[in-house]
Jmol script that loads the backbone (N, CA, C; Angstrom):
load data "model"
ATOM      1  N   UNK A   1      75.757  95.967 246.134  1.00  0.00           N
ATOM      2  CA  UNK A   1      74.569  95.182 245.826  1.00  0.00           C
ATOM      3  C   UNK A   1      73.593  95.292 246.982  1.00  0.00           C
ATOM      4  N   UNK A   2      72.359  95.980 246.713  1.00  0.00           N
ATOM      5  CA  UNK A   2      71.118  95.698 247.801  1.00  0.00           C
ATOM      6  C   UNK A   2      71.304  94.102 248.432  1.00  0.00           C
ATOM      7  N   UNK A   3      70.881  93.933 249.366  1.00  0.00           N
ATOM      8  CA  UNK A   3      70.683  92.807 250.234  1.00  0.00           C
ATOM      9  C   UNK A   3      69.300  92.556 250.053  1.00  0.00           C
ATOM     10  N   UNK A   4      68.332  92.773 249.180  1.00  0.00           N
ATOM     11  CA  UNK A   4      67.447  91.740 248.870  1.00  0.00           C
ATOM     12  C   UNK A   4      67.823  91.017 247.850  1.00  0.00           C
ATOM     13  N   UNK A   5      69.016  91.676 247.041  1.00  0.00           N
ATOM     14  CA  UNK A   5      68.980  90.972 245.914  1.00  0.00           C
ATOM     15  C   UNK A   5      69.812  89.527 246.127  1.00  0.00           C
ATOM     16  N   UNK A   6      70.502  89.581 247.332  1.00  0.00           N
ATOM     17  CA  UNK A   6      71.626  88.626 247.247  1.00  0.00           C
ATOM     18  C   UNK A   6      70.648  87.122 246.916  1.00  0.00           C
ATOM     19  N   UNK A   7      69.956  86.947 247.724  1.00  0.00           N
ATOM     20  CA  UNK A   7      69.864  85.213 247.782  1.00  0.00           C
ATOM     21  C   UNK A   7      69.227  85.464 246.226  1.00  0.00           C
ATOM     22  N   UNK A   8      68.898  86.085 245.493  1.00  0.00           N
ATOM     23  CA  UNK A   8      68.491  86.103 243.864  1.00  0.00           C
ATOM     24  C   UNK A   8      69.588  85.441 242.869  1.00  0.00           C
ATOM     25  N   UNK A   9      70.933  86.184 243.632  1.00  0.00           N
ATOM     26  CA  UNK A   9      72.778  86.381 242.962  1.00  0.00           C
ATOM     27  C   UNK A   9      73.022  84.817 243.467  1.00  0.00           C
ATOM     28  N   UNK A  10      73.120  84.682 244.583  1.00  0.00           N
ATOM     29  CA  UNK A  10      73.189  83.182 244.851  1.00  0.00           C
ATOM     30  C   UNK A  10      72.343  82.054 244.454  1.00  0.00           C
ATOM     31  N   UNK A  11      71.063  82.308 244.313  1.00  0.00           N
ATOM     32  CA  UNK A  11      70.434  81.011 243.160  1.00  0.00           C
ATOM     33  C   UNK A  11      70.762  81.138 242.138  1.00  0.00           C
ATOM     34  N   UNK A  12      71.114  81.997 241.380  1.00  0.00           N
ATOM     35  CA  UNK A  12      71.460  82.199 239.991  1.00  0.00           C
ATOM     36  C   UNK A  12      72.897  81.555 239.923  1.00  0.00           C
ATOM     37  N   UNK A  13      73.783  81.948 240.619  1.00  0.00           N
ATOM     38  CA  UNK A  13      75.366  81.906 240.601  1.00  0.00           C
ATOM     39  C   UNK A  13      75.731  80.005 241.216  1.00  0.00           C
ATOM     40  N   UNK A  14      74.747  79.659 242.187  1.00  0.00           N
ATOM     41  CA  UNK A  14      74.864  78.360 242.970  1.00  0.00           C
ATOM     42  C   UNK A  14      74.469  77.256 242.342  1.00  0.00           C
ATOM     43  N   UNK A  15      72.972  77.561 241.550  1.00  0.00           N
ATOM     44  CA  UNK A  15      72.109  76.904 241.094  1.00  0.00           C
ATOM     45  C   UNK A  15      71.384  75.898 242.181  1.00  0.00           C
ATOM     46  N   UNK A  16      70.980  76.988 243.603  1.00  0.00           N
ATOM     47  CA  UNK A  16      69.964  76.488 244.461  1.00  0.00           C
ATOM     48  C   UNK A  16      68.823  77.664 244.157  1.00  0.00           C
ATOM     49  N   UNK A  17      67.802  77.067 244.612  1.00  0.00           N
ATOM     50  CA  UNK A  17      66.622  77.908 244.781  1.00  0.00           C
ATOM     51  C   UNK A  17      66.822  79.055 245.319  1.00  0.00           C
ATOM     52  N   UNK A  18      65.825  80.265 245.255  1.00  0.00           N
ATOM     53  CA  UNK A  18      66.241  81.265 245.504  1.00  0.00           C
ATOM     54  C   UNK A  18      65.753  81.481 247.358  1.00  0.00           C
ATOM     55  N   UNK A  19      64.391  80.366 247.264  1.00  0.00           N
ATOM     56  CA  UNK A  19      64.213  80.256 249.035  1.00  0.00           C
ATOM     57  C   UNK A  19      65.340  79.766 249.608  1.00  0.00           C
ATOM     58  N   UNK A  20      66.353  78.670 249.343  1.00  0.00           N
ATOM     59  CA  UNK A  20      67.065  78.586 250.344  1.00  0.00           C
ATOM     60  C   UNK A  20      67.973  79.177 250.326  1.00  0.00           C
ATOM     61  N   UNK A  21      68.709  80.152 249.507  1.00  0.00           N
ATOM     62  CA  UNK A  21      69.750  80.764 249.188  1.00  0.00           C
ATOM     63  C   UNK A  21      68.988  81.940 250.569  1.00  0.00           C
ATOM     64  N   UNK A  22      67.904  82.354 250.471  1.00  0.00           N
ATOM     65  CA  UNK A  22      67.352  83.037 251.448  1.00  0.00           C
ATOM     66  C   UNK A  22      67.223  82.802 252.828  1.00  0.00           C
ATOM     67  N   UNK A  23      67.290  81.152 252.934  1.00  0.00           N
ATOM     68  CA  UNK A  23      67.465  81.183 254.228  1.00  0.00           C
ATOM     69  C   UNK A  23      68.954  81.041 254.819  1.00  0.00           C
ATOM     70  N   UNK A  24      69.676  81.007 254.139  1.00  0.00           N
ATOM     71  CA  UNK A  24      71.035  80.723 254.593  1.00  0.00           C
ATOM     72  C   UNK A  24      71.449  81.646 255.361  1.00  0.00           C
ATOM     73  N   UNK A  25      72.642  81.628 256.187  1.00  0.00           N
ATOM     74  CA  UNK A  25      72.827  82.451 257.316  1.00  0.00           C
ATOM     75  C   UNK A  25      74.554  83.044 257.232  1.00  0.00           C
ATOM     76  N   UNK A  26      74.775  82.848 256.175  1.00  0.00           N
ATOM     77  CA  UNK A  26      76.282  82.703 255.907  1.00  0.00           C
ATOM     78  C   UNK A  26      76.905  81.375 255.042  1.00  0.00           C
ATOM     79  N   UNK A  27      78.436  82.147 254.867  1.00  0.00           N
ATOM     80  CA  UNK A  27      78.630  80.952 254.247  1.00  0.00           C
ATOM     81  C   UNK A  27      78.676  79.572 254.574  1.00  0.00           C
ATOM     82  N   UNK A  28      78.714  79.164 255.716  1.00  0.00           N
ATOM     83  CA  UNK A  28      78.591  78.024 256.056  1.00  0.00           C
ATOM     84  C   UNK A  28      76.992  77.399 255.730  1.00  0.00           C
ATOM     85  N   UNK A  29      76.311  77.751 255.890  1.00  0.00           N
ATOM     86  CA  UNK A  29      74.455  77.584 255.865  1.00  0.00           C
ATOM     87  C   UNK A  29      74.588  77.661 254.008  1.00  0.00           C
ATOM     88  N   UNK A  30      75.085  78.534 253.326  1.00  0.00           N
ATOM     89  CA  UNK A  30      74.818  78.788 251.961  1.00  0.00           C
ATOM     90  C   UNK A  30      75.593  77.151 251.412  1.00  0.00           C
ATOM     91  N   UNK A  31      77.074  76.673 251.890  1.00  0.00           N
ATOM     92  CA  UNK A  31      77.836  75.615 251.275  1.00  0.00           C
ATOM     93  C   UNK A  31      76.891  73.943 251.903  1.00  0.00           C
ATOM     94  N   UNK A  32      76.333  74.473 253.014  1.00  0.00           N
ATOM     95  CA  UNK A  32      75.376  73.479 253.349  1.00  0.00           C
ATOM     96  C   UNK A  32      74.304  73.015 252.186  1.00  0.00           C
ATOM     97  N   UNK A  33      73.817  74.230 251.907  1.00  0.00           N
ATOM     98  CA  UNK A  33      72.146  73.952 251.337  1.00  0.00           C
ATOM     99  C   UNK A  33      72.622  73.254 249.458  1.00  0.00           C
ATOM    100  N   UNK A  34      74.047  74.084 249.209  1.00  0.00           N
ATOM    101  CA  UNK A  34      74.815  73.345 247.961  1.00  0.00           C
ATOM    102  C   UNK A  34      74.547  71.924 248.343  1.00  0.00           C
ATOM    103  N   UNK A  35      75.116  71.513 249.259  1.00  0.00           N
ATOM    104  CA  UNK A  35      76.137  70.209 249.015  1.00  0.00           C
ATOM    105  C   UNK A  35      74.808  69.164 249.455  1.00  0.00           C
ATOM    106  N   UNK A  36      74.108  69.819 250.021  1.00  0.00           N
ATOM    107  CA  UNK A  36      72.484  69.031 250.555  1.00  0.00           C
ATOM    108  C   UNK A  36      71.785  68.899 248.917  1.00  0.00           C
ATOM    109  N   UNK A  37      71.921  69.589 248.556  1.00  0.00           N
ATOM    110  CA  UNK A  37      70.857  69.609 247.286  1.00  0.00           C
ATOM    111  C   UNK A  37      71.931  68.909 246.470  1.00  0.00           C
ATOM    112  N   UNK A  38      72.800  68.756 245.882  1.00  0.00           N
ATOM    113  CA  UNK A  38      74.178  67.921 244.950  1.00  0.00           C
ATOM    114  C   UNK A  38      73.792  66.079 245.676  1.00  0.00           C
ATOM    115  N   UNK A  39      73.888  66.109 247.033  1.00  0.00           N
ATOM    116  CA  UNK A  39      73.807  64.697 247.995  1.00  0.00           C
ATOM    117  C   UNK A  39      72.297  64.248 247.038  1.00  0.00           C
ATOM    118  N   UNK A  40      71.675  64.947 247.475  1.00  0.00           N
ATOM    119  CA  UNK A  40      70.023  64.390 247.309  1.00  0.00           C
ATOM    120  C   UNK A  40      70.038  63.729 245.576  1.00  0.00           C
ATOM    121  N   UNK A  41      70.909  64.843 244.523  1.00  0.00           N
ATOM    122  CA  UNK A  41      70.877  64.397 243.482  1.00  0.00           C
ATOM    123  C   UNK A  41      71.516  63.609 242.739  1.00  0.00           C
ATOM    124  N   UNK A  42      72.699  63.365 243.818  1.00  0.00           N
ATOM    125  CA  UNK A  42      73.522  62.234 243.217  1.00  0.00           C
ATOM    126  C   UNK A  42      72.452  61.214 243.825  1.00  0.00           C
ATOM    127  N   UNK A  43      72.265  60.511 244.888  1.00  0.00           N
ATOM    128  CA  UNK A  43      71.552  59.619 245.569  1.00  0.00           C
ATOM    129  C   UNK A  43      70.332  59.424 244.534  1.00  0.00           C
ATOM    130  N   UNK A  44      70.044  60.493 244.505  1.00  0.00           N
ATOM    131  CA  UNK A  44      68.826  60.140 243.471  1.00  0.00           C
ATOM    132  C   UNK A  44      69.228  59.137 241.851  1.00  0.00           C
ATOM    133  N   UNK A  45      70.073  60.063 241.374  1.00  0.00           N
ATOM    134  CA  UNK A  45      70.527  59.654 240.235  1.00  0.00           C
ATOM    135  C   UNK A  45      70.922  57.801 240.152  1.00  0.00           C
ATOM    136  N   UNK A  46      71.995  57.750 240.984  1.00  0.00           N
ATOM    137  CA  UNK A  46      71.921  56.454 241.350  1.00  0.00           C
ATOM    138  C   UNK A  46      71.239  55.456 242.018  1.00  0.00           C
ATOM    139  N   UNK A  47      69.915  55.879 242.471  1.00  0.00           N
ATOM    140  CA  UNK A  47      68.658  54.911 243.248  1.00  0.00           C
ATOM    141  C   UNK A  47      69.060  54.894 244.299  1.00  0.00           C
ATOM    142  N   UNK A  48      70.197  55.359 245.563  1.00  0.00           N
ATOM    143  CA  UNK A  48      70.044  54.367 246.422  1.00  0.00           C
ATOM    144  C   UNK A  48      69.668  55.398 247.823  1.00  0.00           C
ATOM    145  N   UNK A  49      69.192  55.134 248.380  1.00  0.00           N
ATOM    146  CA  UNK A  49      68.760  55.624 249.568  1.00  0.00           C
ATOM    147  C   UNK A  49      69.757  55.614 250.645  1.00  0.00           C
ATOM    148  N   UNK A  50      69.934  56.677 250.812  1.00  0.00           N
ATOM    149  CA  UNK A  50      71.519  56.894 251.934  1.00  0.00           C
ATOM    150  C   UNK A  50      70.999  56.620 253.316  1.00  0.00           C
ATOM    151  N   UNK A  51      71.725  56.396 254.199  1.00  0.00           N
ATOM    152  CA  UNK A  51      71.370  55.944 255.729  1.00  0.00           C
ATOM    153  C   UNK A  51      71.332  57.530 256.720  1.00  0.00           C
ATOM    154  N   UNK A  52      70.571  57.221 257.323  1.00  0.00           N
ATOM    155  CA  UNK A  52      70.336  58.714 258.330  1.00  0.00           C
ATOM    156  C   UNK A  52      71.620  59.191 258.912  1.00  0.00           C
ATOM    157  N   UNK A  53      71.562  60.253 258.793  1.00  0.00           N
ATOM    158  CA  UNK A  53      73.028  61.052 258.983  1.00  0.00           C
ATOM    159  C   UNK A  53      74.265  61.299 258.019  1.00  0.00           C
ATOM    160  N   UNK A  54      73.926  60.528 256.800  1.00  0.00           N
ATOM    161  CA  UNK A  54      74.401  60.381 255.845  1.00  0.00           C
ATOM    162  C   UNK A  54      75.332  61.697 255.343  1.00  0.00           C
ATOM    163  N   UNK A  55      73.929  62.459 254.924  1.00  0.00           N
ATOM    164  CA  UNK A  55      73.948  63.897 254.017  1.00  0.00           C
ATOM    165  C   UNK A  55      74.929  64.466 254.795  1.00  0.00           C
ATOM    166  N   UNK A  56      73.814  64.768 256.348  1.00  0.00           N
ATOM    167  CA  UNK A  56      74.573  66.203 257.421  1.00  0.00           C
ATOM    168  C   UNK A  56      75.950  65.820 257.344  1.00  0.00           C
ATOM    169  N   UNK A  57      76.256  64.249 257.439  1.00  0.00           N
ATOM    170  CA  UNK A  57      77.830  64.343 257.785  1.00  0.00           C
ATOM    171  C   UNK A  57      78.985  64.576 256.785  1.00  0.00           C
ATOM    172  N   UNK A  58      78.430  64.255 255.638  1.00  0.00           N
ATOM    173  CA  UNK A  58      79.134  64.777 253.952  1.00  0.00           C
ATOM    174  C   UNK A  58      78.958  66.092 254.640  1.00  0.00           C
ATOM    175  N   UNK A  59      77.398  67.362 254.252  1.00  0.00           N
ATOM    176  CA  UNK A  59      77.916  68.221 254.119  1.00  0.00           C
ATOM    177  C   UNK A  59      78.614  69.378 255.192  1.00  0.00           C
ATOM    178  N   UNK A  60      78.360  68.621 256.227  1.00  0.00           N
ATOM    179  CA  UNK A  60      79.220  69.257 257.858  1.00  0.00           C
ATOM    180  C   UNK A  60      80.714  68.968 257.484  1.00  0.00           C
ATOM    181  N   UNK A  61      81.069  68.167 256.854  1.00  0.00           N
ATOM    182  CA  UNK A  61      82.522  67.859 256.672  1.00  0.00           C
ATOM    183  C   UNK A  61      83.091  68.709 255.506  1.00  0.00           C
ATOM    184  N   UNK A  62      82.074  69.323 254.480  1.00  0.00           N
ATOM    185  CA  UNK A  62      82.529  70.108 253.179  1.00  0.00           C
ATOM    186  C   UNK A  62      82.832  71.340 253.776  1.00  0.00           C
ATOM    187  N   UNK A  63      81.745  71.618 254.602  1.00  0.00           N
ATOM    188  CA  UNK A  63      81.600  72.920 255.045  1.00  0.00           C
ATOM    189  C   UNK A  63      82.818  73.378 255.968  1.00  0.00           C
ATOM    190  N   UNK A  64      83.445  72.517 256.897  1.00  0.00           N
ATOM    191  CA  UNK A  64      83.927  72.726 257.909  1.00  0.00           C
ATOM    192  C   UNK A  64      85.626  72.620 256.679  1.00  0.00           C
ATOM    193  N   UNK A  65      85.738  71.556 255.845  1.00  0.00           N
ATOM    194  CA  UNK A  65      86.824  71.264 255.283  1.00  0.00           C
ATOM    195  C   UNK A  65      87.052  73.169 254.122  1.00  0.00           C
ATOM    196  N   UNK A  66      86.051  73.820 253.886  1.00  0.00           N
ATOM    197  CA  UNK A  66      86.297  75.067 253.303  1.00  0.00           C
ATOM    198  C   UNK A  66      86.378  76.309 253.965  1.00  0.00           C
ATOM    199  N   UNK A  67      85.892  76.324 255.717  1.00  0.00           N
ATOM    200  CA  UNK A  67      85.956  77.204 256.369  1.00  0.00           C
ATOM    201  C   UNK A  67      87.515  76.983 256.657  1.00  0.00           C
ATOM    202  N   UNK A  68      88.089  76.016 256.947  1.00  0.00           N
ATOM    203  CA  UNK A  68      89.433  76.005 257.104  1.00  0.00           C
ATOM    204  C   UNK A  68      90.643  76.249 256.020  1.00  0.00           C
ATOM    205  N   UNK A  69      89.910  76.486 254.802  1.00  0.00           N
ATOM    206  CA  UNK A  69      91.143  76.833 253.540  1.00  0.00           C
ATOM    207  C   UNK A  69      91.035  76.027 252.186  1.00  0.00           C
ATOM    208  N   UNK A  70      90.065  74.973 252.440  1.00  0.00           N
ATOM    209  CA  UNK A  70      90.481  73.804 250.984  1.00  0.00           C
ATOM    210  C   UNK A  70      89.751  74.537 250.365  1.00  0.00           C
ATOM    211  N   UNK A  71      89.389  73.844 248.792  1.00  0.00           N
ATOM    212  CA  UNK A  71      88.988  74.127 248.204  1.00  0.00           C
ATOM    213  C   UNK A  71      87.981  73.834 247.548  1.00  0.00           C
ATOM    214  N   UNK A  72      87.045  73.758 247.166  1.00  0.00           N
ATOM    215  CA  UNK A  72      85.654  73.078 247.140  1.00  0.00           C
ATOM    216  C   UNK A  72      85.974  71.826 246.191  1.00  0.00           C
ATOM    217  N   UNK A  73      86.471  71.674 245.654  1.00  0.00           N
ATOM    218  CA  UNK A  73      87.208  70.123 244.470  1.00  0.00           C
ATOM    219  C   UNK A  73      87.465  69.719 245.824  1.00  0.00           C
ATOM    220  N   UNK A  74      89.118  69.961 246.894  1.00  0.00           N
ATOM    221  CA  UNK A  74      89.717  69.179 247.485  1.00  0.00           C
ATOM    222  C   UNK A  74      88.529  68.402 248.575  1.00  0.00           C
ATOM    223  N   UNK A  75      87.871  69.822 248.935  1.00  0.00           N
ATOM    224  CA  UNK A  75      86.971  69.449 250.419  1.00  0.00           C
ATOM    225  C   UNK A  75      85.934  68.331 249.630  1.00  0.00           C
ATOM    226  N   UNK A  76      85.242  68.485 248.904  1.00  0.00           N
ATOM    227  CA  UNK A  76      84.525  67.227 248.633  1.00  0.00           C
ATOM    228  C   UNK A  76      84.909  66.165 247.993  1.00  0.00           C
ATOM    229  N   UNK A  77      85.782  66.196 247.635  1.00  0.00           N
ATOM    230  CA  UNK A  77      86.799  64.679 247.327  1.00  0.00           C
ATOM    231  C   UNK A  77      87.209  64.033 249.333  1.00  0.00           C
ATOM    232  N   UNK A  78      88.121  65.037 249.809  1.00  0.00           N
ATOM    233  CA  UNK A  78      88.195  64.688 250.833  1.00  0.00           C
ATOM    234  C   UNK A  78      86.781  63.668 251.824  1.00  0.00           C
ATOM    235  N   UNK A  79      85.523  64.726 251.724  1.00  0.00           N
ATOM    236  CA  UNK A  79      84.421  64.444 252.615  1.00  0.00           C
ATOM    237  C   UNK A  79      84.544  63.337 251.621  1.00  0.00           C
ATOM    238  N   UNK A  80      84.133  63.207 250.689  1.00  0.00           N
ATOM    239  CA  UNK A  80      83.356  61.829 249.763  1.00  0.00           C
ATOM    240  C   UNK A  80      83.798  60.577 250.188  1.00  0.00           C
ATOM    241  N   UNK A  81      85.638  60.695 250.520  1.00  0.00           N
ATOM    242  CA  UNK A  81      85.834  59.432 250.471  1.00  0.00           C
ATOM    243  C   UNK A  81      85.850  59.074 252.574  1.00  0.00           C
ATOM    244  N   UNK A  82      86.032  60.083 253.561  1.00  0.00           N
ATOM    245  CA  UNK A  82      85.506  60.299 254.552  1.00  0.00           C
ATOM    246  C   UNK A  82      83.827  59.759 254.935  1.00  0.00           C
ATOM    247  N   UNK A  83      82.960  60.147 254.111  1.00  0.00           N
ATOM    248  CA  UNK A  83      81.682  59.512 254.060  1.00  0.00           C
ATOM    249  C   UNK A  83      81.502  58.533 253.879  1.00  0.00           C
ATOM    250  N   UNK A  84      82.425  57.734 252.881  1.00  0.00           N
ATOM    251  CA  UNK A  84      82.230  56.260 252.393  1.00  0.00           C
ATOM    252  C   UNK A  84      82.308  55.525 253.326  1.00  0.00           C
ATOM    253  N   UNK A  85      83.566  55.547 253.872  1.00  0.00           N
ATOM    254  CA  UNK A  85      84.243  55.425 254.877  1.00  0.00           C
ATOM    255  C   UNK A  85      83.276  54.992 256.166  1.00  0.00           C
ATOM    256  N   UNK A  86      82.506  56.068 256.768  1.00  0.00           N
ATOM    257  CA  UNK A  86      81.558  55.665 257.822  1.00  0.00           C
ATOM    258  C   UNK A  86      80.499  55.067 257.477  1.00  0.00           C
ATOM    259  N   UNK A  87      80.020  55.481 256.272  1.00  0.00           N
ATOM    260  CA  UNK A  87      78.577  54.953 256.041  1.00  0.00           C
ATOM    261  C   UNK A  87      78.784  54.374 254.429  1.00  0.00           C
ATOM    262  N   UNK A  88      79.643  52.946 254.286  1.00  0.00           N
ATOM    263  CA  UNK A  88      79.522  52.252 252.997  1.00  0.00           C
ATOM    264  C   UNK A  88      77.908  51.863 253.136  1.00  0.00           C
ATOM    265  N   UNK A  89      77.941  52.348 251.599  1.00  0.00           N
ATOM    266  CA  UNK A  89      76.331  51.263 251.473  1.00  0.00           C
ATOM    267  C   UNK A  89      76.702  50.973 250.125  1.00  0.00           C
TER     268      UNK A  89
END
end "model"
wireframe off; spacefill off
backbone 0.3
color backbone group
């Protein structure tokens, strides 16, 4: 596959935009810009406005929980209830 096409394959395949699929830097930056854009839309969905540091620390914890082996179900079940955890609102 050409390497312009990728961040095209990854908005299509992720269902992020195709700019940030472009700016990503790897997989860590690509599972970031997921789990940033999923945060924003759950939060949204349910009204409530998350507290600063909120997001980064969900998705620093997904990211870091799949570079080590889990699995994207386990790692964000894991982070979710990890997040609650520091920042109940």
């Amino acid at each position: 596959m050409k390497p312009a096409l990728l961040p095209l394959v990854l908005s299509v395949a992720l269902g992020i935009t195709p700019a940030a699929a472009a700016r990503a830097d790897g997989l860590g930056d690509i599972v970031k810009a997921v789990c940033l854009s999923a945060f924003e839309n759950e939060m949204s969905l349910v009204g409530k406005v998350p507290p600063a540091g909120m997001a980064s620390y969900a998705c620093t914890c997904v990211e870091q929980r799949i570079r080590t082996g889990s699995g994207i179900e386990a790692a964000r079940s894991h982070c979710r209830q990890a997040t609650a955890e520091r920042f109940p609102i």
